[in-house]
VOGU-3710 file (C-alpha; in Angstrom, 3 decimals, decimal comma):
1> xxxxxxxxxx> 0,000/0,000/0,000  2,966/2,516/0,863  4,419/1,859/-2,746  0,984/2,800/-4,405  0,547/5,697/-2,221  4,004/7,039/-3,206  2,851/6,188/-7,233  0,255/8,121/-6,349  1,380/11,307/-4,900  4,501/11,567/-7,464
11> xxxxxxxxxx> 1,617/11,547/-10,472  -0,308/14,097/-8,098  2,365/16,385/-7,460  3,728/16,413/-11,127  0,024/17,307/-12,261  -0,046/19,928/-9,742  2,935/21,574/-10,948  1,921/21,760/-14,091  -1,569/22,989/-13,325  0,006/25,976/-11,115
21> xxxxxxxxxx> 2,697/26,407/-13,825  4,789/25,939/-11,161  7,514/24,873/-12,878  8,908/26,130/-16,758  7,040/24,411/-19,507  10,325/22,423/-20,945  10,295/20,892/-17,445  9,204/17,257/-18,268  11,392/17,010/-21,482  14,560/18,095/-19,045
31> xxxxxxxxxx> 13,584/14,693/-16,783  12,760/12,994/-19,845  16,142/13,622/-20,978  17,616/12,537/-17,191  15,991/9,654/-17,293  17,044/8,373/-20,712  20,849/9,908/-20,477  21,409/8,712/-17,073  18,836/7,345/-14,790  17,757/4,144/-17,164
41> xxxxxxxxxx> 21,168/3,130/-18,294  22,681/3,169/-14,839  19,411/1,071/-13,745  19,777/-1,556/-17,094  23,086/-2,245/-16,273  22,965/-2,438/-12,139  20,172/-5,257/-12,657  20,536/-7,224/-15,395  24,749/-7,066/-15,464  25,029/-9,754/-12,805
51> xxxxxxxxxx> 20,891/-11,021/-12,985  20,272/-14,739/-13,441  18,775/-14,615/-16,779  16,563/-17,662/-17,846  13,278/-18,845/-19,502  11,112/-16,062/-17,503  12,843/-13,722/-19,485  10,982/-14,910/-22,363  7,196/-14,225/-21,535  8,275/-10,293/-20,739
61> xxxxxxxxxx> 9,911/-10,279/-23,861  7,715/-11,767/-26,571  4,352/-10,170/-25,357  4,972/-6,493/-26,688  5,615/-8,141/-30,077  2,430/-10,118/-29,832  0,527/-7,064/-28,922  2,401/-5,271/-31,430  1,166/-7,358/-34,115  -2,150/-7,574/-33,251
71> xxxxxxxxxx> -2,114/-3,738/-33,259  -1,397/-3,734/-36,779  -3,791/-6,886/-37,590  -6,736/-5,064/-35,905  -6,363/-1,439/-36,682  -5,369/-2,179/-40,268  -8,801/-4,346/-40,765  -10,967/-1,360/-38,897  -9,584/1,341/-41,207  -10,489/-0,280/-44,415
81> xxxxxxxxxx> -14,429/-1,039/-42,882  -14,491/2,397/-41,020  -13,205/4,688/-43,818  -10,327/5,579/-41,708  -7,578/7,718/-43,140  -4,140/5,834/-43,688  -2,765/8,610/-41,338  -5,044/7,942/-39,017  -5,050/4,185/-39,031  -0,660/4,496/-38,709
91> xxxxxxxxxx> -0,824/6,745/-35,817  -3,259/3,838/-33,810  -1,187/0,655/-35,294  1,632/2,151/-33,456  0,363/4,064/-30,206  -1,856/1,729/-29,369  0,460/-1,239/-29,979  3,543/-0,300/-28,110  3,257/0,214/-23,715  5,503/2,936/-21,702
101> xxxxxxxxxx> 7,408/0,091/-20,424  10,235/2,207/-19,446  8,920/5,723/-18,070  5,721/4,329/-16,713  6,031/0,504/-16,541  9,878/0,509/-14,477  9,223/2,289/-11,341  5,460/0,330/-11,481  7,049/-3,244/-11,739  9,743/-2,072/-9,034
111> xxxxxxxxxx> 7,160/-0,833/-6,190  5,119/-3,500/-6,986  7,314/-6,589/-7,436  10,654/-5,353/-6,693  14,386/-5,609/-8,121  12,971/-8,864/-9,905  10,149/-7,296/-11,331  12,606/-4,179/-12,387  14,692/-6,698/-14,478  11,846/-8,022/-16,370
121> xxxxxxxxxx> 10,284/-4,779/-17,013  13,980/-3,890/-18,400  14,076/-6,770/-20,589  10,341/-6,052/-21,441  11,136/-2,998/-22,444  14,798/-2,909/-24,380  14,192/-6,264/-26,129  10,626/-5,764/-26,599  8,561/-2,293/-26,813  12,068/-0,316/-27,465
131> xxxxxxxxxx> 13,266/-2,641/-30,168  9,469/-2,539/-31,824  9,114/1,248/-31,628  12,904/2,043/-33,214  12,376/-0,580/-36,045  8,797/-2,006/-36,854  7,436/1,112/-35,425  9,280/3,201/-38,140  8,634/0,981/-40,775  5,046/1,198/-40,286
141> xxxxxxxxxx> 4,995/4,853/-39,724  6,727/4,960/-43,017  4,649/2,981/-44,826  1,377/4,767/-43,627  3,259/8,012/-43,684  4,721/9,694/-47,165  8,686/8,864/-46,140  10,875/6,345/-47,267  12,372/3,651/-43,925  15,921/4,112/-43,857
151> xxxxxxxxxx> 17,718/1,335/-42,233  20,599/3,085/-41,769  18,847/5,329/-39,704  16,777/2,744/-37,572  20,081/1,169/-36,484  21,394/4,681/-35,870  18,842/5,456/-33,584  18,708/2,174/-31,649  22,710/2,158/-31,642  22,935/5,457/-30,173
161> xxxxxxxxxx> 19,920/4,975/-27,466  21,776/5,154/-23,911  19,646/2,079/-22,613  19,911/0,092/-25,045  23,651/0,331/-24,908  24,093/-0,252/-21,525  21,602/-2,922/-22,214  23,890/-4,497/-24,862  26,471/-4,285/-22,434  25,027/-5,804/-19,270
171> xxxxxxxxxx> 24,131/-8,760/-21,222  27,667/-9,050/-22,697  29,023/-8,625/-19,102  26,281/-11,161/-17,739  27,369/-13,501/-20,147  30,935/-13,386/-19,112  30,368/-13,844/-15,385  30,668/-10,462/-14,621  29,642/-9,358/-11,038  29,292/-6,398/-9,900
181> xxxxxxxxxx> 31,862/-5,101/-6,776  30,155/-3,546/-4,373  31,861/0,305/-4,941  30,080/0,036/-8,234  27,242/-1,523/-7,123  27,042/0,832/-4,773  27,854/3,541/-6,937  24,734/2,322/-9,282  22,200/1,953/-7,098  22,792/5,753/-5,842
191> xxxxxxxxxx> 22,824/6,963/-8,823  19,625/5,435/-10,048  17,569/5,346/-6,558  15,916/8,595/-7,899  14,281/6,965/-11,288  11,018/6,134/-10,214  10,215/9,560/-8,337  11,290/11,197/-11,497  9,749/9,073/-13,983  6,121/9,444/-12,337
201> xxxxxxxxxx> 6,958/13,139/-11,369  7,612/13,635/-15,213  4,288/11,679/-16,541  2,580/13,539/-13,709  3,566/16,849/-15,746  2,608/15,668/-18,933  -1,344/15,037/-18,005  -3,745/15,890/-20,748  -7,210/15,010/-20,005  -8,649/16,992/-22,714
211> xxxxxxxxxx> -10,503/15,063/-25,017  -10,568/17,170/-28,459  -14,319/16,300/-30,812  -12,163/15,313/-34,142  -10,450/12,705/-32,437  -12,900/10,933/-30,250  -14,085/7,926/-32,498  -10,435/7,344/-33,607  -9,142/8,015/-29,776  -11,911/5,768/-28,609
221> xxxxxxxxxx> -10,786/2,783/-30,623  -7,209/3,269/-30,015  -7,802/3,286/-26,026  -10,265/0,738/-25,937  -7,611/-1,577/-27,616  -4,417/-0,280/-25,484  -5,918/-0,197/-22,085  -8,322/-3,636/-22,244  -8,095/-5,367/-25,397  -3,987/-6,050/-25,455
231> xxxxxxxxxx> -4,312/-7,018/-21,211  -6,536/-9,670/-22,223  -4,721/-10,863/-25,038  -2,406/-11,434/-23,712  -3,738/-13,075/-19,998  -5,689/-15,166/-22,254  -2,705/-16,356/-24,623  -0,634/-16,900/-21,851  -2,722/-18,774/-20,036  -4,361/-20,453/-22,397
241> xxxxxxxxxx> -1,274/-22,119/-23,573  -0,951/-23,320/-19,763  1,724/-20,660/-18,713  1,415/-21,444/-14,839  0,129/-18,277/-13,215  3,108/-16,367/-11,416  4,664/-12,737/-10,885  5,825/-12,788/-14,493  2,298/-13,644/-16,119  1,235/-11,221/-13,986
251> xxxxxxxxxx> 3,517/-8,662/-14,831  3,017/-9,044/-18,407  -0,455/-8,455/-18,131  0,280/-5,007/-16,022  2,769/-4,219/-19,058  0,012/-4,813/-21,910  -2,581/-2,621/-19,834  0,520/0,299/-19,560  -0,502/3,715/-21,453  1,414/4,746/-24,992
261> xxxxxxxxxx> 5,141/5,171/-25,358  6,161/8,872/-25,432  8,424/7,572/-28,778  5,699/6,139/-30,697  3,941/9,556/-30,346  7,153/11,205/-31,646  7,570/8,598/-34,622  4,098/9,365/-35,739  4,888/12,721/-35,778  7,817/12,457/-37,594
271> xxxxxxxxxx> 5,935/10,793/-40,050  2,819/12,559/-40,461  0,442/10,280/-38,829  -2,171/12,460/-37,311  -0,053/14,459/-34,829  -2,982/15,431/-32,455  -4,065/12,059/-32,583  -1,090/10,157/-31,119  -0,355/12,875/-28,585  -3,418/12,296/-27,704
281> xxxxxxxxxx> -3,617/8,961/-27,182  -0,652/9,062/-25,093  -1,334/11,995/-22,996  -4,783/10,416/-22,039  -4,106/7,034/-22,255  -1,222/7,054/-19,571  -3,109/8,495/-17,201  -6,055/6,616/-17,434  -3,804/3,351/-17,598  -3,080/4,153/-14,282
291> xxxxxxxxxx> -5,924/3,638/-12,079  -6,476/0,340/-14,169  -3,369/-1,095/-13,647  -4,092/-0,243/-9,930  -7,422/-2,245/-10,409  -5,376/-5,057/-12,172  -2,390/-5,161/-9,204  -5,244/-5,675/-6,644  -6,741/-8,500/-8,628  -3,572/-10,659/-9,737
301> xxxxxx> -3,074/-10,211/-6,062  0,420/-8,431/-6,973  -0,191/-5,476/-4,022  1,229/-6,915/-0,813  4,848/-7,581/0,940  7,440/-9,021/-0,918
//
C-alpha cells in the first residue's frame, strides 16, 4: 500500500505543478532527458549485469511483439471497414500497440514486485517495446506516412539509445560472469535510486485530459484496444497455452494494460500520422492506464509484501 501511495502522490504532485505552472514548460522534457541519459542506463546495467537470466525472461519479452502485431492486424482491418484515413489508421497501429514500459512501466514493476520485477520490465522494455518502436514502429509509420524507412537510420537510432547500450552491455558482461563489486554496485544503485520519483513526477507533468471532438471515435478505438483489449490478449494467450500463473504472467499483463510510449507519439509525428491524434492517445491514455493497472495489481493479487 505505501508503494501505491508514493505512485500516487509523485503523479499528483507532477500534475499539480503543471496545473500551477509551477515549474517552466520544458520541465518534463529536461527529466525525460535525465531519465534516458542517465537514470535508465545506470538502472539496465545495475540489474541485469550480474541477474540470473533464464526462460522467464521470455514471456516479458515476446508479449509487446504479440501485442504489437495484433495492433497492426486489428487497426489495419478497422480502417479499411471504417473509412479511416491511412494517417489515421498508422498513428493507432503504433500508439496503441507499443506500452511505456520504461517511463511508466519501471518504477510500477519495481514498487510492486521489486528488483525482480525491475529486471523483467527492463528486458520487457529494451528487447521488446524499445526494439518494436525504433524498427517495426518506423517501418510502419513509413509505410502509412509519405517517407521512405531508412535502415541506416533505424540502427542509428537504436545504436545510439543510452539504454539500449548499456543494455547491450550488461548482457555481454552477464554472459561473461561479470559481477558487480560492491563500490560500483554501490555507486549504481545511488545513482539510479531517484528513477522512479522522477519518472512518475515527469508523466505527472505531462497530463492531458482533454478530449478534443475530431479525435474521439479514432481516440476511442485506439484506447479501448491499449488499455483492455492487449491485457486480455495477452492473460488469455498466456494462459491459455498453460503458462502457470506467477509474478511474471502477472507482470506481463500489467505491461500490456501500460498507457502509450512517449516515442511512438514522436515517430508518428515524424511521419505525419495524425499528430494530435497520437499525442493524444498518449497523454490520455497514460493516465487513465493508471488507475487500471491499480485495479489489475489488486486482482492478480500483486499489491502486498514481498
Amino acid at each position: 500500500m505505501t508503494n501505491l501511495l508514493l505512485l500516487l502522490m509523485c503523479l499528483v504532485v507532477g500534475a499539480w505543478l503543471r496545473w500551477r505552472q509551477a515549474v517552466p514548460a520544458g520541465t518534463a522534457a529536461v527529466l525525460n532527458q535525465l531519465l534516458v541519459l542517465v537514470f535508465m542506463p545506470a538502472l539496465t546495467f545495475l540489474h541485469l549485469a550480474d541477474a540470473h537470466l533464464d526462460r522467464h525472461f521470455l514471456l516479458p519479452v515476446l508479449a509487446p511483439w504479440l501485442i504489437f502485431g495484433m495492433s497492426g492486424l486489428l487497426f489495419g482491418t478497422l480502417g479499411t471497414r471504417l473509412g479511416l484515413s491511412r494517417n489515421t489508421v498508422g498513428a493507432l497501429i503504433i500508439t496503441a500497440g507499443i506500452s511505456s514500459t520504461s517511463f511508466v512501466g519501471f518504477p510500477i514493476f519495481e514498487l510492486l514486485y521489486g528488483p525482480a520485477g525491475l529486471e523483467l520490465g527492463i528486458m520487457m522494455s529494451q528487447a521488446g517495446s524499445f526494439l518494436i518502436g525504433v524498427t517495426l514502429g518506423v517501418a510502419v509509420a513509413a509505410w502509412y506516412g509519405s517517407a521512405e524507412p531508412s535502415w541506416q537510420s533505424m540502427a542509428g537510432t537504436v545504436l545510439r539509445f543510452p539504454p539500449f547500450v548499456a543494455f547491450v552491455l550488461a548482457l555481454g558482461a552477464n554472459a561473461a560472469g561479470y559481477r558487480h563489486p560492491e563500490l560500483v554496485r554501490g555507486v549504481l544503485e545511488k545513482l539510479s535510486a531517484p528513477f522512479s520519483v522522477v519518472a512518475l513526477l515527469s508523466v505527472g507533468l505531462q497530463m492531458n485530459l482533454k478530449v478534443p471532438q475530431a479525435q474521439r471515435r479514432a481516440l476511442g478505438l485506439g484506447l479501448t484496444y491499449k488499455l483492455l483489449l492487449a491485457p486480455l490478449l495477452i492473460f488469455g494467450l498466456y494462459h491459455g497455452l498453460g503458462a502457470q500463473p506467477s509474478r511474471v504472467v502477472d507482470l506481463c499483463v500489467l505491461g500490456a494494460a501500460i498507457g502509450p510510449m512517449n516515442t511512438a507519439a514522436v515517430v508518428a509525428e515524424r511521419y505525419g500520422l495524425n499528430p494530435p491524434l497520437a499525442a493524444q492517445m498518449v497523454g490520455l491514455g497514460i493516465p487513465l492506464s493508471l488507475p487500471l493497472l491499480a485495479l489489475l495489481a489488486w486482482w492478480l493479487g500483486a499489491v502486498g509484501p514481498h
